[in-house]
N, C-alpha and C positions, 0 to 999 in steps of 0.2 A: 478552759473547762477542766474541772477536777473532781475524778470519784470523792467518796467521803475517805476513803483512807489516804488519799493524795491530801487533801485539803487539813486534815488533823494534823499534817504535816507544819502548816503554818500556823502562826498566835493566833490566839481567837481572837483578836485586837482584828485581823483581819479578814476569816471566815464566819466570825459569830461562835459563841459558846456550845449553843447548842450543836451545830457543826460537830463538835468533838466530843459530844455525850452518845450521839447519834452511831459515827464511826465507834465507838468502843463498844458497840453493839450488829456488829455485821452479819451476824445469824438473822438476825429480827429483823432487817430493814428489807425493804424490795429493794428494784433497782433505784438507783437514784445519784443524783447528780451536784455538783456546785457549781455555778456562774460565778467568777470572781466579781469584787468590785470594778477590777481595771476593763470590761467588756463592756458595763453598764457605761462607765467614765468613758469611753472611746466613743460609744453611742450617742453622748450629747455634746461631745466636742465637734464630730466629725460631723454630726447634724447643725453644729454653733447655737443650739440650743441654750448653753450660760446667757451667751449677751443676749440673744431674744428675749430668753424669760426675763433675764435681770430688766431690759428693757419697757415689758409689758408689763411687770410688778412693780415695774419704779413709782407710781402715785402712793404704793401702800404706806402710814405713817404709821411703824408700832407706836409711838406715842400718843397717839392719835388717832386709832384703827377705826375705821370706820367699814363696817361688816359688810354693807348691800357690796359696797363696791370689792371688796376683798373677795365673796361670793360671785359677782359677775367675774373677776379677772380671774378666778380659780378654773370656772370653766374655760376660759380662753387658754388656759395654763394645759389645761390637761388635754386640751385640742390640740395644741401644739408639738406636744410629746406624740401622743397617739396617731398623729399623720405624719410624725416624720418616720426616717427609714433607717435601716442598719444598710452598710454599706456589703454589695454582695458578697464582698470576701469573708466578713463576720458573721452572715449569715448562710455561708457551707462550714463554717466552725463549728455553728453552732449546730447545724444539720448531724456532720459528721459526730460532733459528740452526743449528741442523742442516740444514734445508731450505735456507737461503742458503748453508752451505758444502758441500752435496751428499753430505749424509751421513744424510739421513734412510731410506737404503733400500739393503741388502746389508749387508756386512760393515766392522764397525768394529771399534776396539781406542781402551782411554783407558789413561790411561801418565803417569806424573810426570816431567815433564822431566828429563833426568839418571838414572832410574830405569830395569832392565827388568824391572821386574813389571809383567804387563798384565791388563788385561778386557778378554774381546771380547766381542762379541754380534754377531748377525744383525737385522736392523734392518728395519722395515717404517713406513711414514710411521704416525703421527707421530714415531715414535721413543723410544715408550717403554724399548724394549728398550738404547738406548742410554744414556736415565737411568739404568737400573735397574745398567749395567755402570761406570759414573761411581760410583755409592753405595757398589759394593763394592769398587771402590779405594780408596773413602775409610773405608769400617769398616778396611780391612788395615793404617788408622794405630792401631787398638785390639787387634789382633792380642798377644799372647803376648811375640812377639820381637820386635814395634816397639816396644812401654810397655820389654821391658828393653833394649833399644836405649838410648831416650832415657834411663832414668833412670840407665844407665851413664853416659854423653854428660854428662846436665844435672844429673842428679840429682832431674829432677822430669817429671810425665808430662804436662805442659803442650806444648803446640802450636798451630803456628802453619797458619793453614789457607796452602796451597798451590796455583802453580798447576795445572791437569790439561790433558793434550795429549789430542784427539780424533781419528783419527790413520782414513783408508779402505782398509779391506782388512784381512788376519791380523796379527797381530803379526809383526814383521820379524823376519828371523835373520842372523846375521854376515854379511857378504860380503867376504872380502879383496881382491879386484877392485876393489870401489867403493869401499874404505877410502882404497885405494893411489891410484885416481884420484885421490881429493879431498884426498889426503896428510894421513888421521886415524887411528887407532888403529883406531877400530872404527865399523862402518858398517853398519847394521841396514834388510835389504831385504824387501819381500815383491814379491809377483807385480806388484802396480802400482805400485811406485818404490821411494824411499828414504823412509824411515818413523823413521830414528833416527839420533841422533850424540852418544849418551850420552859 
């Protein structure tokens, strides 16, 4: 787990861009947090979540796609994620760094860097409620219209785990004001700062 200025530390190759528009801005952000890719990647190993899914999307034929059934096995996809579990130890990590970055208590939102699809949740220590809104960003990569996303894109429903922004307060909405301060297209506010710069 990494503040935003821990995480500007590494390439955006592997935080995300916005990551490091965000940190060059530490007066304007609440608190807020990074989940690396390697947390999420741990989550579906140590669950064996690859071979399952790869095994329960094995019918799909990009050449050949056939929709109804892409849409039944997306749900089954994203059941599968959604009931599996982090292993206790990754989830006092992720407890404890909620409490170090002051996000174990009120309203949060997790968000893919570059992305404005969010979860929120209201959060009470330890922060389960915060995991639980972290899991369902990441089933929404098994979703319907992410698998035909990618397999338009790649042709295949493989993925790469990603990083997730933990972000205090509602999800932000446009501000043209703060855009134009910070001379960016779009600039994503809630009541306690700046929260985006997809």
């Amino acid at each position: 787990m990494l503040t935003l200025a821990e995480a500007a530390r590494f390439p955006e190759s592997q935080v995300g861009a916005e990551t490091h528009r965000l940190a060059a801005h530490p007066d304007r952000v609440p608190a807020a947090m990074l989940i690396p890719p390697a947390f999420e990647e741990a989550f579906y190993r140590t669950a064996n979540l690859p071979e399952q899914l790869s095994r329960l999307l094995a019918p799909i034929n990009p050449a050949r796609l056939d929709e109804d059934l892409l849409e039944v096995l997306s749900e089954q996809a994203q059941a599968l994620v959604r009931t599996s579990s982090l292993l206790d130890d990754a989830v006092q990590v992720l407890y404890r760094a909620l409490g170090n970055a002051g996000l174990s208590a009120g309203e949060v939102h997790a968000r893919r860097p570059g992305e404005r699809e969010t979860e929120a949740a209201r959060v009470t220590p330890p922060g389960t409620a915060a995991l639980h809104a972290v899991k369902r960003l990441w089933v929404r990569d098994w979703t319907f219209g992410a698998l035909l996303t990618r397999l338009d894109a790649t042709g295949s429903i493989g993925l790469e785990a990603r990083p997730t922004l933990l972000l205090a307060g509602p999800p932000g909405v446009p501000d043209a004001r703060v855009a134009a301060e910070l001379g960016v297209g779009t600039a994503l506010v809630n009541p306690l700062g700046l929260v985006g710069l997809p």
